[in-house]
N, C-alpha and C positions, 0 to 999 in steps of 0.2 A: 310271937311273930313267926311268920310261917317259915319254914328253913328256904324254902324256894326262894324268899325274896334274896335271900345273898346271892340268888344268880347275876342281879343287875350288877354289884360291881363284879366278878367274876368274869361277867359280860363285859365289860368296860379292861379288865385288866388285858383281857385275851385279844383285844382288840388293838389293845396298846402294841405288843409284840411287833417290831418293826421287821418283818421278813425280809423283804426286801432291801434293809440296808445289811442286815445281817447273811444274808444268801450273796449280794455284791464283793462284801469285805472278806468272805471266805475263798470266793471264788477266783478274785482277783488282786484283793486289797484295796479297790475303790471305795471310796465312800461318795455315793449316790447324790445325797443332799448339796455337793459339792461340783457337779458335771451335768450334763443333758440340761434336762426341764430343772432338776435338783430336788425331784420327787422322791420317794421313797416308793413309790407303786408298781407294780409290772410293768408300765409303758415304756416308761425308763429304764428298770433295769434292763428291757427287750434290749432297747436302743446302746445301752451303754455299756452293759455286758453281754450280751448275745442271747440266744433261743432260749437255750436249756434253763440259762437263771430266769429267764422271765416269763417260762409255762412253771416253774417251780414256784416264784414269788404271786404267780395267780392265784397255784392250788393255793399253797397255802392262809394266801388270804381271803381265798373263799373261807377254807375250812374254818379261821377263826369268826366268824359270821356265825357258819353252819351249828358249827358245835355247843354253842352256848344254846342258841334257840331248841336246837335238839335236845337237849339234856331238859331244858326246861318244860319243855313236852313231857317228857318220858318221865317226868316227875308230877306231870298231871297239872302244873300250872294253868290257874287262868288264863281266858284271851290277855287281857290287860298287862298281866305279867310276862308272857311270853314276849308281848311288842314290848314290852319294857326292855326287856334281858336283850332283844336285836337290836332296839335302838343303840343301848348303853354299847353294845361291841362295834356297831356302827360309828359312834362317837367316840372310842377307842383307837380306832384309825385314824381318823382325821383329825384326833387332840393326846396322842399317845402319853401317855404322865410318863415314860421313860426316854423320851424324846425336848421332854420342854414343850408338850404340849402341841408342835407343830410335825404335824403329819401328811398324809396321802387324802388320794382326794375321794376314796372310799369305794370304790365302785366294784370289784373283786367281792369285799365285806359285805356290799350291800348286794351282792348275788347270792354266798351264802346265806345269808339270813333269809331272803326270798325263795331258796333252794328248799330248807326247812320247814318253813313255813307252806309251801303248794309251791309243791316239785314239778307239776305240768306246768303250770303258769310261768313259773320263772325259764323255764327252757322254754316257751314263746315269748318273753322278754330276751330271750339269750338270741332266738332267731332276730328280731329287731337287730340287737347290736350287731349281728354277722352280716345281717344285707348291708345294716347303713356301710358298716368296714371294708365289704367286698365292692359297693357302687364305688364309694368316694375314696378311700385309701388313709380317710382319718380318726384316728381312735378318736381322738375327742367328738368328732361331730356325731360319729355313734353313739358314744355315752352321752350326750346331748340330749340325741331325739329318744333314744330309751327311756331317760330320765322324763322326757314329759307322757311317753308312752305308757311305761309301767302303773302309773297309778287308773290308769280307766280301764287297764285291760283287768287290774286286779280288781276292780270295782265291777266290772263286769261277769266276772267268772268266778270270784268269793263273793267280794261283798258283806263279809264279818268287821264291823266299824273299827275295831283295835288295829285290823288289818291294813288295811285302806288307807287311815289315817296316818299308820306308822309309813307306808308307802309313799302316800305325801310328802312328809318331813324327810326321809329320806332323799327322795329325787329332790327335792325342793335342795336340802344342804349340794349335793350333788351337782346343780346349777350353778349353786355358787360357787363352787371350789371350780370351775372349771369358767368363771368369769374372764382370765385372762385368755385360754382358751378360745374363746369365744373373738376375743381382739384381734389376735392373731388370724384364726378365720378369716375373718371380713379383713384383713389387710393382705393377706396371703403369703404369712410367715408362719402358717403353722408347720411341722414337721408330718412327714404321710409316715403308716405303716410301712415297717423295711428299710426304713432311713433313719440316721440318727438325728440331732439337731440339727446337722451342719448340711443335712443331705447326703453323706457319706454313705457308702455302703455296711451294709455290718460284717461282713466276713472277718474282719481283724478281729471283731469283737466276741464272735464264733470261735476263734481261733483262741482267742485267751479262756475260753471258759470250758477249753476241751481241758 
């Protein structure tokens, strides 16, 4: 057996790593899963703890994405095995085994991985989410149109099937996880960027995470 393939669960464990409930409960003692959305993702921690925890809960949830697919690169992996090792960290977030299996809704994860994978491509998926954030003022509805955007842009400009495919399944879980999302939307309760759930400002929450 090839040593590479132990990247998949590797890829799966690294993706498990809940940053964001763990960057929250450092910073303030909150526990995430418990307040806002009750996510464990950046959006939430933005909203519930402030700025600084939730560019931190981003990076970091990129990098675990990033780093598995990287490593399994640099190890010479096949296509098939590299979208393997992204998936498995992709599915690490959104089914954490240190968590009970109930996680985030992956989108951070699913930029690292697309980050490693073609680094141009995914910073023109990155642009998508920044216009849809900056038009309308909703994360979600950015992670929305991205998600159906990134699989034709990568079909377009790779085009390697393992690629594409895993791009697929990705945005595709990515739709789902953000089904209620979606409710909220069309009823006009979702939360915009800058505001917590309630609408509030976040400066109290700026202020706890100084």
């Amino acid at each position: 057996m090839s040593v590479s393939v132990w990247l998949v669960p590797v890829g799966y464990l690294a993706g498990s790593i809940p940053f964001g409930l763990l960057i929250a409960r450092v910073m303030t003692g909150v526990d995430v899963r418990k307040t806002g959305s009750g996510n464990i993702g950046a959006t939430n921690v933005l909203r519930v703890v402030g700025s600084r925890a939730g560019a931190l809960t981003l990076a970091l949830d990129a990098l675990k994405g990033w780093a598995p697919v990287a490593l399994s690169q640099l190890l010479g992996s096949p296509e098939m095995l590299v979208a393997a090792v992204g998936l498995a960290a992709f599915l690490g977030h959104l089914y954490p085994l240190f968590l009970g299996f109930r996680g985030g809704k992956g989108v951070a994860t699913a930029l690292g991985v697309l980050l490693a994978l073609f680094a141009k491509i995914a910073l023109l998926i990155v642009g998508v989410w920044l216009l849809i954030a900056a038009l309308f003022r909703y994360s979600s509805l950015a992670a929305l149109v991205t998600a159906v955007a990134a699989p034709f842009l990568v079909w377009a400009l790779d085009g390697r099937p393992p690629y594409v495919g895993l791009t697929i399944i990705i945005c595709g879980l990515i739709l789902i996880r953000h089904r209620k999302n979606m409710e909220r939307l069309m009823t006009g309760h979702e939360g915009k960027i800058g505001k917590n759930l309630q609408g509030a400002d976040l400066s109290r929450h700026d202020r706890l995470a100084s």
